[in-house]
C-alpha atoms as an extended CHARMM CRD file, in Angstrom:
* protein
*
       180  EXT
         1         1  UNK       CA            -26.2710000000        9.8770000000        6.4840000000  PROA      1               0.0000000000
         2         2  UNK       CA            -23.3950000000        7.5470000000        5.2580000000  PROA      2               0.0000000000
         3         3  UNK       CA            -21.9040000000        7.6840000000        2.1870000000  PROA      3               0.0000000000
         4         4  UNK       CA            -20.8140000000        3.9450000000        1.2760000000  PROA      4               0.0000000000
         5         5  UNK       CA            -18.4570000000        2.2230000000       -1.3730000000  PROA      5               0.0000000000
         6         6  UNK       CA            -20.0090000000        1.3250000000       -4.9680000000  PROA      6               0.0000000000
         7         7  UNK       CA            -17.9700000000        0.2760000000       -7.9330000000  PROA      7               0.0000000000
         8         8  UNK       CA            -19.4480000000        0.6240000000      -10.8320000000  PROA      8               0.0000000000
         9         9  UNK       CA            -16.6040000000       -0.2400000000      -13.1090000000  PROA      9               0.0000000000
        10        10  UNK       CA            -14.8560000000       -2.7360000000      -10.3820000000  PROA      10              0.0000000000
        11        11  UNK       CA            -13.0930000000       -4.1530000000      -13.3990000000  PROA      11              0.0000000000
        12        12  UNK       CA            -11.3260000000       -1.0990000000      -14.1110000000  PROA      12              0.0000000000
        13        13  UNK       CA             -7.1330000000       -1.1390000000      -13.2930000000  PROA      13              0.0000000000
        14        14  UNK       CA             -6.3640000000        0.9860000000      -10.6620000000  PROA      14              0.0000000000
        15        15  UNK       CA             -4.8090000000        3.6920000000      -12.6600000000  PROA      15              0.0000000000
        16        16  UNK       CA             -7.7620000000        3.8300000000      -14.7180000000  PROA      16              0.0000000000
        17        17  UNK       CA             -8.0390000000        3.4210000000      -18.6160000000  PROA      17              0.0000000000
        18        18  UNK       CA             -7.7190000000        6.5260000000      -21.0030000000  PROA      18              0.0000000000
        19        19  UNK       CA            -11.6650000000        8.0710000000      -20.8460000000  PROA      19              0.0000000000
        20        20  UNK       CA            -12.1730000000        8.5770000000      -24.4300000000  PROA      20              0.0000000000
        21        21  UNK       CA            -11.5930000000        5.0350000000      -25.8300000000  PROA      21              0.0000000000
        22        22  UNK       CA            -13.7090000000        3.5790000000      -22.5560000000  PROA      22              0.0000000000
        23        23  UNK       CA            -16.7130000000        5.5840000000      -23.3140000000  PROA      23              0.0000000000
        24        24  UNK       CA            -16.6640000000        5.3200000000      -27.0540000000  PROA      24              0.0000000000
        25        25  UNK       CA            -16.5910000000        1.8600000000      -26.1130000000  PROA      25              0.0000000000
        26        26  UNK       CA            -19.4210000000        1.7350000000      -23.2670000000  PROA      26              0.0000000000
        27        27  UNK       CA            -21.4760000000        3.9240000000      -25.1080000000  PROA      27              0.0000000000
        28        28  UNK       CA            -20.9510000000        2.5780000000      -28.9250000000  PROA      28              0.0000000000
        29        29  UNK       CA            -18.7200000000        5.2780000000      -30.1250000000  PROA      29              0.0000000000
        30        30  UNK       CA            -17.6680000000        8.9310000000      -30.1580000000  PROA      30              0.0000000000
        31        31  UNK       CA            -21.0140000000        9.9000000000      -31.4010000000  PROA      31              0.0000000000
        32        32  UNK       CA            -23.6540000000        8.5160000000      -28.9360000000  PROA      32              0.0000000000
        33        33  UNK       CA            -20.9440000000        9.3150000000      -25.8840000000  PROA      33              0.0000000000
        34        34  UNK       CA            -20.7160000000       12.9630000000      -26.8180000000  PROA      34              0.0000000000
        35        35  UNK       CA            -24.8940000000       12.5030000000      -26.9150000000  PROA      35              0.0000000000
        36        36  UNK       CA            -24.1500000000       10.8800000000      -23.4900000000  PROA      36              0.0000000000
        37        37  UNK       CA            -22.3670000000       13.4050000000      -21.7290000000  PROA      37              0.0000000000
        38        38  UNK       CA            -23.8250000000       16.6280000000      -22.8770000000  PROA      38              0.0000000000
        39        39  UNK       CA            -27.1130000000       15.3130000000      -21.8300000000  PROA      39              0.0000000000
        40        40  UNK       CA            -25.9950000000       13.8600000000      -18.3670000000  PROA      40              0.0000000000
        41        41  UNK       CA            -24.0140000000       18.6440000000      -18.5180000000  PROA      41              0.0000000000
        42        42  UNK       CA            -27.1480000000       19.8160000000      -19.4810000000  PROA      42              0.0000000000
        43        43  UNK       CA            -29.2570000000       17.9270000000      -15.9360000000  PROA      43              0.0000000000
        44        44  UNK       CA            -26.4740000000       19.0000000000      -14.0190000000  PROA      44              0.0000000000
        45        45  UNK       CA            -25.7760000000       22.5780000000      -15.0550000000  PROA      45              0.0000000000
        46        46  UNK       CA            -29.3470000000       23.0690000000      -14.0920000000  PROA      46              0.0000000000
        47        47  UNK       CA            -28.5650000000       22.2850000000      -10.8290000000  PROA      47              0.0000000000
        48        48  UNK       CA            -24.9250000000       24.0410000000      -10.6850000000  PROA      48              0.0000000000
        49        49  UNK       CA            -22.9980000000       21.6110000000      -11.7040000000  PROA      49              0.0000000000
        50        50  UNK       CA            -20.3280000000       22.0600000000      -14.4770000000  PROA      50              0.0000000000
        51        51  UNK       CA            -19.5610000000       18.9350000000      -15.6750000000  PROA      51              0.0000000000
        52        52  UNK       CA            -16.4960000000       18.6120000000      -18.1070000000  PROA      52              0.0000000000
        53        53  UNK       CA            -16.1920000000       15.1660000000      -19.1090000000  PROA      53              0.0000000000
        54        54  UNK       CA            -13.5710000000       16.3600000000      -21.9940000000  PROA      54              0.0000000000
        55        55  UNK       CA            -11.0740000000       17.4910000000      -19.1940000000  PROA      55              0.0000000000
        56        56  UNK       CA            -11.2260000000       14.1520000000      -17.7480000000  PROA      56              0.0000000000
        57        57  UNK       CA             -8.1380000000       12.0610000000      -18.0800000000  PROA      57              0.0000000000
        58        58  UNK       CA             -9.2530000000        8.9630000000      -17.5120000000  PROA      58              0.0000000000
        59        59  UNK       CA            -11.8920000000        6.5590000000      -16.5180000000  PROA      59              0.0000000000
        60        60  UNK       CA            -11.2340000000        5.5420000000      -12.8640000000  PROA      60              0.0000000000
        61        61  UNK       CA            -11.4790000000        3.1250000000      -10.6330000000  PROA      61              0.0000000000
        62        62  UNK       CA            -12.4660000000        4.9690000000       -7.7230000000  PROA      62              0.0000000000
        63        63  UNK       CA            -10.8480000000        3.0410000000       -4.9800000000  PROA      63              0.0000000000
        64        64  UNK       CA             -8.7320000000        5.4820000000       -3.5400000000  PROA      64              0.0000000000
        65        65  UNK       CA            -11.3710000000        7.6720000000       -3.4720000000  PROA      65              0.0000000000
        66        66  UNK       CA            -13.7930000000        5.5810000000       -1.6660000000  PROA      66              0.0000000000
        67        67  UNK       CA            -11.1790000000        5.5780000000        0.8450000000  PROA      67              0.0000000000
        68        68  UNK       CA            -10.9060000000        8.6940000000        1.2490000000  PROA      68              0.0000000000
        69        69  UNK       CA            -14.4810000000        9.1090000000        2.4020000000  PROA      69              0.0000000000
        70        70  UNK       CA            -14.3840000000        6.1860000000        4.5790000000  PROA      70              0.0000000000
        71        71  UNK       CA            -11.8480000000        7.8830000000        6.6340000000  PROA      71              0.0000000000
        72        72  UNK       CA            -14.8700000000       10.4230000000        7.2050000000  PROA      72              0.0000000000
        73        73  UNK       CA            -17.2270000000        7.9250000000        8.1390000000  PROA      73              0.0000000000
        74        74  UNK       CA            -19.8920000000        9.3140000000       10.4970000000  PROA      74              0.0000000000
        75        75  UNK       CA            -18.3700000000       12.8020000000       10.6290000000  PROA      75              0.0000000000
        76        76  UNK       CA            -20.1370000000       15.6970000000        9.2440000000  PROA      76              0.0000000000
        77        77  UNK       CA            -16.6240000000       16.6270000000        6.9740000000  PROA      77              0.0000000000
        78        78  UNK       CA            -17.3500000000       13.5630000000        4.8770000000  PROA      78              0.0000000000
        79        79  UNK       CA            -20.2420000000       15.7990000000        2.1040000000  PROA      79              0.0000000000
        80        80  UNK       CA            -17.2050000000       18.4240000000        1.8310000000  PROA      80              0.0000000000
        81        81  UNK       CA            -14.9850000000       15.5860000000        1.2160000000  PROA      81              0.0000000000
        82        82  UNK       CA            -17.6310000000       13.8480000000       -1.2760000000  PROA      82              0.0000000000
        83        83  UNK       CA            -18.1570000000       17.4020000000       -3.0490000000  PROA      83              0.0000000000
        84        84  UNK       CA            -14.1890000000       17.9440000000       -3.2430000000  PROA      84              0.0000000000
        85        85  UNK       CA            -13.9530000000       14.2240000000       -4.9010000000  PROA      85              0.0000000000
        86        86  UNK       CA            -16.6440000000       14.9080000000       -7.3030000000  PROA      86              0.0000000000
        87        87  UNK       CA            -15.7410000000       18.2770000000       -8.4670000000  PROA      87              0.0000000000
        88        88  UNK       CA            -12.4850000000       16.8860000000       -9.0220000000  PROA      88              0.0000000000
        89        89  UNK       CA            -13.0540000000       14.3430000000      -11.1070000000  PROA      89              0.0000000000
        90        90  UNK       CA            -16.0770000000       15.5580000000      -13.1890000000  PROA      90              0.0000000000
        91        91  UNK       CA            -15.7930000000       19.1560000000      -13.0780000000  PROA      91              0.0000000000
        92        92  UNK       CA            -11.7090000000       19.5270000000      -12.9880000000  PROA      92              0.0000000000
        93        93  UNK       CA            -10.1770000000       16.7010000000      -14.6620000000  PROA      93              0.0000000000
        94        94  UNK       CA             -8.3700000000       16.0620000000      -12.1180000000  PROA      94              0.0000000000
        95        95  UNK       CA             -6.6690000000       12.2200000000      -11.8740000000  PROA      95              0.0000000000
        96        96  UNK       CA             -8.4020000000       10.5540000000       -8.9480000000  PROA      96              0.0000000000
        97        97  UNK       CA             -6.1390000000        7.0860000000       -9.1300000000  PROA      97              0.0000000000
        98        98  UNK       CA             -3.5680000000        9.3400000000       -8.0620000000  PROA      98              0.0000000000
        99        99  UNK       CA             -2.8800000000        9.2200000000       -4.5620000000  PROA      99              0.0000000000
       100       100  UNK       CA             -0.9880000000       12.8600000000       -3.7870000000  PROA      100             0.0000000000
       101       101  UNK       CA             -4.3520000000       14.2620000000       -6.0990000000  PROA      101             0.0000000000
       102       102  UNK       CA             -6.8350000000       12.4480000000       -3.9200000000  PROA      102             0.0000000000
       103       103  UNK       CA             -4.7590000000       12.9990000000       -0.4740000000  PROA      103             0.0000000000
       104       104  UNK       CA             -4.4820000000       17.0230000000       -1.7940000000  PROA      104             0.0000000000
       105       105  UNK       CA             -8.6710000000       17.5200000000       -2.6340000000  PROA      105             0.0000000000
       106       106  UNK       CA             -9.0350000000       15.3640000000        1.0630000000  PROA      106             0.0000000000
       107       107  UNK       CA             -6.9440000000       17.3750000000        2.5860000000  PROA      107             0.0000000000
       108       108  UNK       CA             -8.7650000000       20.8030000000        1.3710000000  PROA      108             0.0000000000
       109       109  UNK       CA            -12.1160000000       19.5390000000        1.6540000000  PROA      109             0.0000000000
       110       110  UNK       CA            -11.7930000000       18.0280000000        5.2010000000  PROA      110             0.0000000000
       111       111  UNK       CA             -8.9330000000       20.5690000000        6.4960000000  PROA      111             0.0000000000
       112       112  UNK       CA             -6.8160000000       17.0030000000        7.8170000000  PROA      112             0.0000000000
       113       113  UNK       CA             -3.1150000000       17.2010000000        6.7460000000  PROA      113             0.0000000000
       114       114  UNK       CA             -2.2100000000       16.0200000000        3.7510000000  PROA      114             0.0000000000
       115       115  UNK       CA              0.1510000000       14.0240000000        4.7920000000  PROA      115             0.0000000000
       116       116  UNK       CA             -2.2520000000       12.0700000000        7.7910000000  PROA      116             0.0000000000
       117       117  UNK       CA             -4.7560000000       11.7820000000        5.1670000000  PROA      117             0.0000000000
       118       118  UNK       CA             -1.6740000000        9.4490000000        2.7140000000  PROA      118             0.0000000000
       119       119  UNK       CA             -1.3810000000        8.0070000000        5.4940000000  PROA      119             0.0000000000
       120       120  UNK       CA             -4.7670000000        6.4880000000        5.6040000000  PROA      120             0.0000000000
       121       121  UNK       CA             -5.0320000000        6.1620000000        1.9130000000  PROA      121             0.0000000000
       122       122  UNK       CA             -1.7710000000        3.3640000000        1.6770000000  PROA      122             0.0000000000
       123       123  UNK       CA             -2.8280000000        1.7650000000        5.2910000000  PROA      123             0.0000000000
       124       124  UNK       CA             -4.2940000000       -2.1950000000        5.2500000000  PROA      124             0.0000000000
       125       125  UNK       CA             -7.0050000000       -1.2560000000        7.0250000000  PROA      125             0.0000000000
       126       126  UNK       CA             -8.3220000000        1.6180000000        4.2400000000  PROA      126             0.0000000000
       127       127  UNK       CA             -8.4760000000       -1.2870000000        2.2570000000  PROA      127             0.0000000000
       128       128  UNK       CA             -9.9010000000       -3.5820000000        4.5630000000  PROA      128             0.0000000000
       129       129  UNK       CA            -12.7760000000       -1.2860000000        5.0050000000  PROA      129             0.0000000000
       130       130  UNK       CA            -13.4860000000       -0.4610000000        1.4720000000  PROA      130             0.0000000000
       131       131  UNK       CA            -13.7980000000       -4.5690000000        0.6430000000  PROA      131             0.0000000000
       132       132  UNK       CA            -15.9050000000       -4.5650000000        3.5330000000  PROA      132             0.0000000000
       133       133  UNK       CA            -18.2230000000       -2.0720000000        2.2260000000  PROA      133             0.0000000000
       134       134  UNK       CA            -18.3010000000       -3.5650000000       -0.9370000000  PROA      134             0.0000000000
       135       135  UNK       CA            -19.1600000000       -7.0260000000        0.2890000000  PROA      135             0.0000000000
       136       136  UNK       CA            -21.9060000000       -5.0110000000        2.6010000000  PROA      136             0.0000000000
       137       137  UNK       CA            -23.4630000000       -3.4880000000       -0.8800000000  PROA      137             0.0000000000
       138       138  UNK       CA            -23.3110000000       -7.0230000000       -2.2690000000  PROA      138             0.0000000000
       139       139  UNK       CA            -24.9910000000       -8.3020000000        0.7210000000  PROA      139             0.0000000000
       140       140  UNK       CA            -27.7130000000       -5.6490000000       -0.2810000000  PROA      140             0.0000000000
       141       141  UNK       CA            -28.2830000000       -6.5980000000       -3.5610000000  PROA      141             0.0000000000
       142       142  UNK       CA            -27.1610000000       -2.9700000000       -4.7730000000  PROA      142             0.0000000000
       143       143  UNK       CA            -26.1090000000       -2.6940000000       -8.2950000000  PROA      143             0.0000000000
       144       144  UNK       CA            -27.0500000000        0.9780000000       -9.1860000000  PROA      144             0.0000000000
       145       145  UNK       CA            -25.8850000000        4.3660000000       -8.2250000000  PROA      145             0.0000000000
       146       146  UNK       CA            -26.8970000000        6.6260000000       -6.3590000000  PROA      146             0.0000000000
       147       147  UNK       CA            -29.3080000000        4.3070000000       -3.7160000000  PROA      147             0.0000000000
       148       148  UNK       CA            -30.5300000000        5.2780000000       -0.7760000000  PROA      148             0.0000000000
       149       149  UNK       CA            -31.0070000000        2.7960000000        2.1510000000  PROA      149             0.0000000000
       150       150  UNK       CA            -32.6890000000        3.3760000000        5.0940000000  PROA      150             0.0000000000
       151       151  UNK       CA            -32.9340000000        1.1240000000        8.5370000000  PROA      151             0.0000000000
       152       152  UNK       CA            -30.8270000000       -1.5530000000        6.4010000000  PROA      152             0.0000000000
       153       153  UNK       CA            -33.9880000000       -2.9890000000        4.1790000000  PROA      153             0.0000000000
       154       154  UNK       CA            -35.6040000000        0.2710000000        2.4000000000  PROA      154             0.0000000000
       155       155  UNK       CA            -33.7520000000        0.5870000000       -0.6440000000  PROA      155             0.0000000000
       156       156  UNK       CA            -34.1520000000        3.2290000000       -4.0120000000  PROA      156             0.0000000000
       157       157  UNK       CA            -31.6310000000        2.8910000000       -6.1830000000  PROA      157             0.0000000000
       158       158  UNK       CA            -31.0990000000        4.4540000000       -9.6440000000  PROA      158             0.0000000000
       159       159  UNK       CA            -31.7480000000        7.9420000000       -9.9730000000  PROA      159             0.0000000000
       160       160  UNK       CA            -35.2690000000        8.7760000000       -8.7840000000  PROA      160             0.0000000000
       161       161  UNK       CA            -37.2390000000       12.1050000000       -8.4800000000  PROA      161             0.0000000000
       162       162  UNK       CA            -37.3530000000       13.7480000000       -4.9720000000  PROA      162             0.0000000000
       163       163  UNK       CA            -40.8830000000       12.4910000000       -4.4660000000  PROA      163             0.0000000000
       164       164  UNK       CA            -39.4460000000        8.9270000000       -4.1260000000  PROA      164             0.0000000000
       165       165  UNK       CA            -36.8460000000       10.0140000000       -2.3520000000  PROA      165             0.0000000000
       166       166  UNK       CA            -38.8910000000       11.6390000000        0.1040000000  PROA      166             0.0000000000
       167       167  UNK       CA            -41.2780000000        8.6680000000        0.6260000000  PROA      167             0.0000000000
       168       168  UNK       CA            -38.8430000000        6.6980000000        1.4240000000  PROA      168             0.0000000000
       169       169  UNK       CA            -37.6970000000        8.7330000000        4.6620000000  PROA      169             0.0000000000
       170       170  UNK       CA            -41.0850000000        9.3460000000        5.5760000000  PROA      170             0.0000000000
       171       171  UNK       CA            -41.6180000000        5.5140000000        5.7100000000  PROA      171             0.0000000000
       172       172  UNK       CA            -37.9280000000        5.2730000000        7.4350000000  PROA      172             0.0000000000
       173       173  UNK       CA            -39.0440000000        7.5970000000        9.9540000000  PROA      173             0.0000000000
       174       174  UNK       CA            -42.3360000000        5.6810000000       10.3520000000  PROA      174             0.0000000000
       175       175  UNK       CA            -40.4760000000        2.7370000000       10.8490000000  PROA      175             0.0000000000
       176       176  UNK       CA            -38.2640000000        4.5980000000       13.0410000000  PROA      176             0.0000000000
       177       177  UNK       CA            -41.0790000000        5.7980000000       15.3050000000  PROA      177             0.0000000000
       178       178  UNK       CA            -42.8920000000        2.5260000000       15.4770000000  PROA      178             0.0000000000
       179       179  UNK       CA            -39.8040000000        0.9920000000       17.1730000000  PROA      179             0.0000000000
       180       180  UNK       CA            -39.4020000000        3.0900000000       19.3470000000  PROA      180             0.0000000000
């Protein structure tokens, strides 16, 4: 499994905009955000996670974090990584345009130093690779998250139940077998 690059707020600065006065305005005011959000606490509490959306800082632009997790591509630290990002962000508060905060949760989650893993994050070819998974998702036709794509042409995207999720590997692995 590969986790690839999805902006869905590509328009965003790279430091982000103050999170309060996006929402209100993506979600048509204080009001129907706070209805927002404590829905979107209550699904994930259910399944342990504690979402804090008041914490949060900002809205980012989650560049730096996508490559972060490119840097993991294909190895088996890049969940821990994921996990580390996420909790960061939704459950901590925690500034993920910042590059010593994302290089610090990278660094714990993956056990890299912290300094190798700035390294990556500032390189031309971080960047290079993020566009190019970006252009890939275009190339798609993605436009929701999460999606789930197997053998290159199965896609789900949006959040589905398990059952849809689960018919789409068994006809991956169908495919899979029938190739082989």
């Amino acid at each position: 499994m590969h986790h690839r690059a999805f902006m869905l707020q590509p328009q965003l600065p790279v430091d982000g905009l103050p999170a309060a006065a996006f929402f209100d305005e993506k979600y048509g005011g204080r009001e129907p955000r706070e209805n927002v959000f404590a829905r979107v606490a209550e699904l994930g509490a259910a399944v342990g996670i504690a979402f804090d959306f008041a914490s949060m800082p900002k809205a980012p632009h989650t560049g730096l974090a996508h490559r972060a997790l490119l840097l993991y591509d294909g190895d088996c630290r890049q969940p821990r990584v994921l996990q580390g990002l996420y909790s960061a962000c939704f459950e901590q508060g925690r500034d993920i345009t910042d590059l010593r905060t994302v290089a610090d949760v990278t660094s714990a989650a993956s056990g890299d130093e912290v300094g190798d893993v700035r390294d990556w994050l500032t390189r031309r070819e971080a960047k290079a690779r993020l566009d190019a998974d970006i252009l890939e998702a275009r190339r798609l036709g993605l436009n929701a998250v999460p999606t789930v794509v197997a053998d290159g042409t199965i896609a789900v995207q949006g959040a589905q139940p398990p059952s849809v999720v689960s018919r789409l590997v068994a006809q991956a692995r169908e495919l899979l077998l029938a190739s082989a």
